[in-house]
N, C-alpha and C positions, 0 to 999 in steps of 0.2 A: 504494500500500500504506500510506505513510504519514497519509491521508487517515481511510484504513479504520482504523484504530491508532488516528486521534486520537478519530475519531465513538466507538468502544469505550469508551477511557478517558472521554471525557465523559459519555456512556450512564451508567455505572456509579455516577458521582457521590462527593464528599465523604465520605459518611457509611459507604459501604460499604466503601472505600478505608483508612476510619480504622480501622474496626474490623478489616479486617484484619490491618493495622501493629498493633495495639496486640496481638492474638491472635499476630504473629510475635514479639512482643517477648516476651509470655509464654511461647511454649514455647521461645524460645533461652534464656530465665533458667531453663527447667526442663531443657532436654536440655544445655546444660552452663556449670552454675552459675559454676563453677572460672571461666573466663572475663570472666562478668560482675558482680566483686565491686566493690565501691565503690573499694577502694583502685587502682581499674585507670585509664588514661586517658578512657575513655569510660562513663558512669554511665547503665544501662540503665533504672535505676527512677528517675533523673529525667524520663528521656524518658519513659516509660511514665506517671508520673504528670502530666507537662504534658499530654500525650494526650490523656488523661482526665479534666483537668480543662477542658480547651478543647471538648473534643468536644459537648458540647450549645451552645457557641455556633456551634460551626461547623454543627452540623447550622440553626442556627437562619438564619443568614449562606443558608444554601443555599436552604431554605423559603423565606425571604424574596424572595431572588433571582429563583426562579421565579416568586412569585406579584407579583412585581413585570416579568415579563418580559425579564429580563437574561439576558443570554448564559450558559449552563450555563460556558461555554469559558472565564470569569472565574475560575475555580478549577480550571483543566485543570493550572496548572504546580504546585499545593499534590498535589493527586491522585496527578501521574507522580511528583512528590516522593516520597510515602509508599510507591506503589508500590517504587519504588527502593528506598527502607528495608527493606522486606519482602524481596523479593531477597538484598540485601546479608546481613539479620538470619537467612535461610532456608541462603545459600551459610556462613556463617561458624558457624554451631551445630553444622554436622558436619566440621570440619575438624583435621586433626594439631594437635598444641601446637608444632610447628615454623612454622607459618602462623599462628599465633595475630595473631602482633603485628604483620603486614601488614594481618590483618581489622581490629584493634582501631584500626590508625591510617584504614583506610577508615570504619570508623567514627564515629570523632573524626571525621574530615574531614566526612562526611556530615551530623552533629550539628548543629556549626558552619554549614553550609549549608541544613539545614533551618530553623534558625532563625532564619534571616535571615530567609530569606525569607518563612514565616510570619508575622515582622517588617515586612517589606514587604508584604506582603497587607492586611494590617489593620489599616495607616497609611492607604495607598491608598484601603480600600475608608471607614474613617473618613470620611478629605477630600471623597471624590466623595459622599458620603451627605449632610455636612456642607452642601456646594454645591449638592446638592438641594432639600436644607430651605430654604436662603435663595434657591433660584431659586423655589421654590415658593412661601414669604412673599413675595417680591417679585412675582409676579405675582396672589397673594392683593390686594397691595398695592395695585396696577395696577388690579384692575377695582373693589376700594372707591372710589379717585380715579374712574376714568369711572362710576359710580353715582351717588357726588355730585355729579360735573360736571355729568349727565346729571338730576338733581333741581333743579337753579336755574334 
């Protein structure tokens, strides 16, 4: 079953993923505002605004990926992530003001851990891009040296 779970969530991809996080994020700031106001521990319009502001490079991270042949599965755990958000953002918008501040601190906690690992994503996916480049100039390198060898 878990198998089937994960082929689903890779299926569906980044981009479909974000826009729904970002649409849950919108209607729990509309169905109950009271909740998510700045002065609370968890600040929904910054999240919503990193969102949206990263979201065309992650779509672009994903395009790329594919058309480079990489494993869709390299962004499976950003994906479950946001799904998670969505969940969480979907369970906590209709809930008593007596649960409030159980959600708000799952929330905070979620935050916190979404951005890490975002964080780690795209140090990761940097380096190994990085290491690309120069395995790729060094083998550029490689066959200029046997061309010249290969000319005397």
């Amino acid at each position: 079953m878990e198998g089937m779970q994960l082929v689903s969530i890779v299926a569906r991809g980044v981009g479909i993923a974000l826009a729904e996080f970002v649409k849950a994020i919108e209607e729990a700031r509309k169905n109950n505002p009271s909740m998510f106001k700045k002065r609370k521990s968890f600040d929904l319009v910054t999240l919503e605004s990193t969102l949206k502001s990263i979201e065309p490079a992650i779509r672009e991270m994903e395009r790329l990926n594919q058309e480079m042949g990489r494993s869709r599965e390299e962004l499976e755990s950003l994906i479950t992530k946001m799904e998670e958000g969505t969940k969480l953002l979907k369970e906590s918008s209709n809930v008593r003001w007596t649960s409030k501040s159980h959600y708000m601190a799952d929330l905070h906690a979620f935050d916190e851990s979404f951005r890490k690992l975002l964080d780690t994503i795209l140090k990761v996916q940097t380096a190994r891009d990085q290491k690309e480049m120069l395995h790729l100039e060094h083998q550029k390198g490689f066959w200029r040296w046997l061309m010249c060898f290969g000319c005397k």
